[in-house]
C-alpha positions as CSV (number, residue, x, y, z in Angstrom):
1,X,0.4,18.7,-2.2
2,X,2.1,16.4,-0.1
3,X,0.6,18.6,3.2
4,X,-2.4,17.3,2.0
5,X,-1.8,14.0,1.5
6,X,-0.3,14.3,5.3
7,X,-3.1,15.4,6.7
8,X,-5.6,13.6,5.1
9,X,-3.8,10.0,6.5
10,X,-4.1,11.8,10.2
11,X,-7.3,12.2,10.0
12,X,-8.6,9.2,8.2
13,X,-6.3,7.7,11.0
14,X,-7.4,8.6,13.8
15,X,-11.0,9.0,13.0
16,X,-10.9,5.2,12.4
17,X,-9.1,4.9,15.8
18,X,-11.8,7.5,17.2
19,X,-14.7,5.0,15.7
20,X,-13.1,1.6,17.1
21,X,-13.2,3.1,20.3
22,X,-16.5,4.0,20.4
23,X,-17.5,1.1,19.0
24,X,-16.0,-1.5,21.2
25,X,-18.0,-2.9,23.9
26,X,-16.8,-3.1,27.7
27,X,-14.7,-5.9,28.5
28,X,-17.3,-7.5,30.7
29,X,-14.9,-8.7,33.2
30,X,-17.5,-7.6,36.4
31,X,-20.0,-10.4,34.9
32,X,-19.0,-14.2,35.7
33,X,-19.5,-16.6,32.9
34,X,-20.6,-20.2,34.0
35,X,-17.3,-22.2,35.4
36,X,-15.3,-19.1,35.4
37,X,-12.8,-19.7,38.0
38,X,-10.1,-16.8,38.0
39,X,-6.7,-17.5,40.2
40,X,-6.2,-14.9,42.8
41,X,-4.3,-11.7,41.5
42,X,-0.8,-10.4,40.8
43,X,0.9,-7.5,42.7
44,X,2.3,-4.8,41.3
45,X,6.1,-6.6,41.8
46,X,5.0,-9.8,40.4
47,X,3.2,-8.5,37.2
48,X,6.9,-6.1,36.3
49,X,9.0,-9.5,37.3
50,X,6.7,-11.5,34.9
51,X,6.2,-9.5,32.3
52,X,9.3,-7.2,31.9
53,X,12.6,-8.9,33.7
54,X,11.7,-12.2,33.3
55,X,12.5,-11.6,29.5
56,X,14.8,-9.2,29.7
57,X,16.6,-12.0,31.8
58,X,15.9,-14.7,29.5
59,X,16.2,-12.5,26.1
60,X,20.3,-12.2,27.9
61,X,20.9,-15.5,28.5
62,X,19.9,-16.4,25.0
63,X,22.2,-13.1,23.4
64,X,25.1,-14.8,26.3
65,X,25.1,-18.2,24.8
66,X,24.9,-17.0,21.2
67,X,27.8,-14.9,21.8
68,X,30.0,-17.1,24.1
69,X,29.3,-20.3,21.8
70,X,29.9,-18.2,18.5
71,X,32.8,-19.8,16.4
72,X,33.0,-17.3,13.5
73,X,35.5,-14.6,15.6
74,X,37.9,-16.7,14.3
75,X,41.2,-13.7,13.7
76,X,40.5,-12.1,10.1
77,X,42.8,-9.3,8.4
78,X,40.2,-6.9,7.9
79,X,42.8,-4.4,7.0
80,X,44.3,-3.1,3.7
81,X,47.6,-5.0,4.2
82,X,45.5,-8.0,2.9
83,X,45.2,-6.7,-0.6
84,X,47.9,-7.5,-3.8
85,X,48.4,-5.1,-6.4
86,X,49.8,-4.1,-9.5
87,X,52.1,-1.8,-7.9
88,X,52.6,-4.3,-5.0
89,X,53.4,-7.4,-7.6
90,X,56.0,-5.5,-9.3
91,X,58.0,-4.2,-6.0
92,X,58.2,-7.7,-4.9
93,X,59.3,-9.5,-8.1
């Protein structure tokens, strides 16, 4: 049953994926509009620079500064040796 199921989301899936494609027009970008005035292009460099290291660089400054002006590593016992019990309240009474 749920083999079924499975396949049945594939292929309702990607038949609606199949249909949008079909169904979407051209983007249009080799006819001007009025007052369209596009800048000159990027290069290859530029566009990975832009859109790929310029926030990986800025996404590690930001993790930097969080982590360099973080005041909660203050020293904590996370240990065991922390813990009083029973056992513990007798031995040392």
């Amino acid at each position: 049953m749920d083999k079924k199921n499975a396949l049945r989301a594939g292929a309702l899936a990607s038949g609606t994926t199949l249909m949008m494609l079909l169904m979407s027009s051209p983007a249009l970008a080799v006819a001007r509009d009025d007052g369209d005035d596009p800048g000159p292009g990027l290069s290859a460099v530029q566009t990975v620079g832009l859109y790929v290291l310029l926030p990986l660089a800025l996404f590690a400054v930001i993790a930097g500064l969080v982590m360099a002006l973080d005041k909660s590593h203050t020293k904590k016992d996370d240990t065991t040796s922390n813990i009083t019990t029973k056992g513990d309240a007798q031995v040392k009474a």
